[in-house]
N, C-alpha and C positions, 0 to 999 in steps of 0.2 A: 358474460362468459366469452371467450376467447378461442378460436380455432388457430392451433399454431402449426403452418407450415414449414416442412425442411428440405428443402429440395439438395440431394446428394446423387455420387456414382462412385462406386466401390470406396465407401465410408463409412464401414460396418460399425468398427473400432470409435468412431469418433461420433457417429448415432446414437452408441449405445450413451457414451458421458451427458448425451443433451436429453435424453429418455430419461437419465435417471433423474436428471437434475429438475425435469417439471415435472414428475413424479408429486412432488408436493400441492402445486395449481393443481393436480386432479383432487386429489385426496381434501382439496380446500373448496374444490368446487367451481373454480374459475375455468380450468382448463375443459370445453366441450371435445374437443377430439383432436389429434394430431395428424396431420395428413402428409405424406412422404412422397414427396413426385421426387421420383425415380426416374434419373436419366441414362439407363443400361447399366446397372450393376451386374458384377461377374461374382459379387461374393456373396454373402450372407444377410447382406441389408433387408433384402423382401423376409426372410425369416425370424428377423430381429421386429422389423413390424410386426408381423401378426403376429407375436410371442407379446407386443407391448400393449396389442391392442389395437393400433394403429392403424389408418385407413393408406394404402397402398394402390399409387396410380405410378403405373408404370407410361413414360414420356405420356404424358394425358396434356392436352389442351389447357393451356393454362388458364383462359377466362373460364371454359365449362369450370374448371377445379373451383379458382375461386368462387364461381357462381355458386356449385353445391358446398361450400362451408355451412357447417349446421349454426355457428356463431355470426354476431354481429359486427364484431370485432374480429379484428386478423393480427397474429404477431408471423411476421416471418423474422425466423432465426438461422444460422450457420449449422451445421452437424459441427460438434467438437465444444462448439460455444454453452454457456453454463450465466444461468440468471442466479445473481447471488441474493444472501439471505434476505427477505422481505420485498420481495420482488411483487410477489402475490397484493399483497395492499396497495402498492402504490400503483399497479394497475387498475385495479379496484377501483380504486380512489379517482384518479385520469377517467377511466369512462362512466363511472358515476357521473362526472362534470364538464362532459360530455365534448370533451376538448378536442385537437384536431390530433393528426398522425404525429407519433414522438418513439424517440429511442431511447435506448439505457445510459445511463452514463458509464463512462469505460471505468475499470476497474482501477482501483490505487496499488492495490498492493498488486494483483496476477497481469504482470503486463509484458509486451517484450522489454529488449533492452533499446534505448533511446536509438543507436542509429538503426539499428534495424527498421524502429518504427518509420522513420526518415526515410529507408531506399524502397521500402516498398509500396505496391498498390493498395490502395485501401479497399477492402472491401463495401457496398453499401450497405449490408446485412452484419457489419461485423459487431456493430451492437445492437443488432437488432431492429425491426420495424413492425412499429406497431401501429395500426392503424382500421379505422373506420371498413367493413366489408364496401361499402360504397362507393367511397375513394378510390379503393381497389378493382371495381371492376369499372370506374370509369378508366383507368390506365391500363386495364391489361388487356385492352383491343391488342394493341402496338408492343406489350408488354413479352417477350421470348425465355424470360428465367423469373427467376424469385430475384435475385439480384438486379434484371433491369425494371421489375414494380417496386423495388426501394430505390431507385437513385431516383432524384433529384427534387424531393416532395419536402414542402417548408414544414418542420417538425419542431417538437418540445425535447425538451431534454426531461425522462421521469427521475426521481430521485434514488433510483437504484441503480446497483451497478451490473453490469454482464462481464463475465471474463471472454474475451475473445477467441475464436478457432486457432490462432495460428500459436497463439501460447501453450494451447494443447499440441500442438504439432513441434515445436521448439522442444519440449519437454516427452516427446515419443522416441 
């Protein structure tokens, strides 16, 4: 099982597309719980948790957070981003075999458009990271977002794809 965190701020809209989309990991049984660090939202995101179910830490300590995931496994993912179809197995499959931290592969078809991809910053959650709780709380001493506990950790590529945040934000 997997505990997936999103760390957002006034991303109500864009919470809700990545709630729906692991909607299916619960229903299959991989997803243990979804956890939403909250970095001041002004909108409706703490409402959009606990309507989803969702554990709601408003600015919380980022190693306590990781500490209490009820999973062994960590995916952190983007609000907006969407794990595409068969995403469930092939993590299944990855920590069945009990391999090291890996991300999604970017999608073919939902992508920006080429230079766009070119001028901007990449995010390091932009496809995701998934990874060992262990790993994770050996880095999130020093670790300040969910974005600087994904950068810079040698990872696999799993054989599914994610569509990224800023696609959804191109097409808003």
């Amino acid at each position: 099982m997997i505990s997936v965190f999103i760390e957002c701020k006034d991303q109500e809209k864009a919470l809700a597309v990545t709630l729906a989309a692991l909607v299916h990991g619960a229903v299959e049984g991989l997803v243990a719980e979804v956890v939403i660090v909250d970095r001041g939202s002004r909108d409706g995101t703490a409402l959009l948790a606990d309507a989803a179910g969702c554990k709601f830490l408003d600015n919380p300590n980022l190693r306590e957070a990781v500490r209490s995931a009820r999973a062994d496994w960590l995916l952190l993912i983007e609000p907006g981003a969407r794990p595409l179809l068969g995403w469930t197995d092939h993590i299944g499959q990855h920590i069945a075999a009990g391999l090291q931290a890996a991300r999604f592969a970017p999608s073919r078809e939902y992508r920006l458009p080429f230079m766009d991809r070119l001028r901007r910053r990449v995010s390091a959650l932009e496809h995701g990271v998934l990874l060992p709780k262990s790993q994770a709380m050996a880095t999130s001493g020093t670790a300040q977002s969910l974005e600087s506990l994904g950068r810079g950790l040698a990872m696999t590529r799993l054989k599914c794809e994610m569509v990224p945040a800023a696609v959804l934000a191109l097409s808003s």
